[in-house]
Phi, psi and omega in degrees: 000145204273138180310311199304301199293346178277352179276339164282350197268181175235135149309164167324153142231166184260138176261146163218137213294142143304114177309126166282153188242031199065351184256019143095179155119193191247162188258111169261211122325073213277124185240143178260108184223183164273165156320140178229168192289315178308355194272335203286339177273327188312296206292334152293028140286316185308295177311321158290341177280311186289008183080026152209075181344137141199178213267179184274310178298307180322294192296332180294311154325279175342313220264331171311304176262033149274310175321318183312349201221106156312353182270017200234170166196130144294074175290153180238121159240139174243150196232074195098018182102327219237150191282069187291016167171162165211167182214125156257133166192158192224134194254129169254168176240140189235146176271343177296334187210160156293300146336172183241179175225170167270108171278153173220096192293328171201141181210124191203127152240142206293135207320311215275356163249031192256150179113341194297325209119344190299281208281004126332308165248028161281332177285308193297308172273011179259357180263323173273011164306267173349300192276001189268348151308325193091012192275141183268024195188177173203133157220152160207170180249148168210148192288151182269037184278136165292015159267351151256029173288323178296312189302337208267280215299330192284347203275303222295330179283331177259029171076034193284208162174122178289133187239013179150179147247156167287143172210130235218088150316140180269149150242011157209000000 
C-alpha cells in the first residue's frame, strides 16, 4: 500500500458523549481516531497552539516516519466535524520497570476547545493505547513556563503525579 494512502486510510474511532462545560452550546460527540493524511493542516495548527510553529512539509515529513513505526500513534480527536486535538505516543523500553511504557509526546488541545472534554479523551484512549501494549505507565513531560500551569493541573486531575525533570540539549 502506497504511504499516502495508508497514511489516509483512518481506523475505527470511538465516539464519547461530550462533556458539559457550563458555558452552555450544544452537545456533540468527541471522536477519537488515528491520524489520517486529512489531518495534516489541523495537526500543524495543533502544533502551533502547543509552541512549536512548523511548516505543512516539515509535519508531513514528521508524521511519514512516525506512521511508518509501530511503536508510535497519533490520535485525533474530533469534535463537531473538526480536529479539536491530538496526542502522539510511543511505547518505550525503560530501566525503571520491566514492562515497557507509553511516553505521550505531544498532547494539544486547539485553543478554542479546550475545556470541552477533548483532552480527557485523548488521555483516556492513549491508557487504552498503552494497556493494549502491556505498558506498566503512561508519562509525559511538560515545560514549566507559566502558561502551562492550567495543563500541570488538568495532567494532575487526570491521576498524572510530578515525578521530576526534563531536561533537555540542542546538539545542533
Amino acid at each position: 500500500m502506497d504511504l499516502a494512502v495508508a497514511l489516509d486510510t483512518a481506523l475505527s474511532g470511538s465516539a464519547i458523549p461530550r462533556e458539559s462545560n457550563g458555558k452552555g452550546g450544544e452537545s456533540g460527540m468527541i471522536i477519537v481516531r488515528d491520524f489520517a493524511l486529512r489531518d495534516l493542516d489541523a495537526v500543524v495548527e495543533l502544533m502551533r497552539d502547543l509552541g512549536y510553529p512548523t511548516s505543512n512539509a516539515q509535519m508531513r515529513k514528521r508524521m511519514e516516519a512516525i506512521s511508518s513505526d509501530p511503536a508510535y500513534a497519533t490520535l485525533v480527536a474530533e469534535l463537531d466535524g473538526e480536529a479539536a486535538g491530538m496526542a502522539g505516543l510511543r511505547l518505550l523500553y525503560s530501566y525503571e520497570y520491566d514492562d515497557p511504557v507509553v511516553q505521550i509526546s505531544a498532547l494539544v488541545t486547539k485553543s478554542t476547545h479546550r475545556g470541552k472534554g477533548v483532552g480527557k479523551a485523548l488521555i483516556h484512549h492513549a491508557e487504552i493505547w498503552a494497556r493494549d501494549r502491556g505498558a506498566a505507565a503512561l508519562v509525559l513531560t511538560s515545560g514549566n513556563r507559566p502558561e502551562r500551569e492550567t495543563a500541570h493541573q488538568f495532567y494532575q486531575r487526570m491521576g498524572f503525579a510530578v515525578t521530576g525533570y526534563r531536561f533537555s540539549k540542542k546538539l545542533w
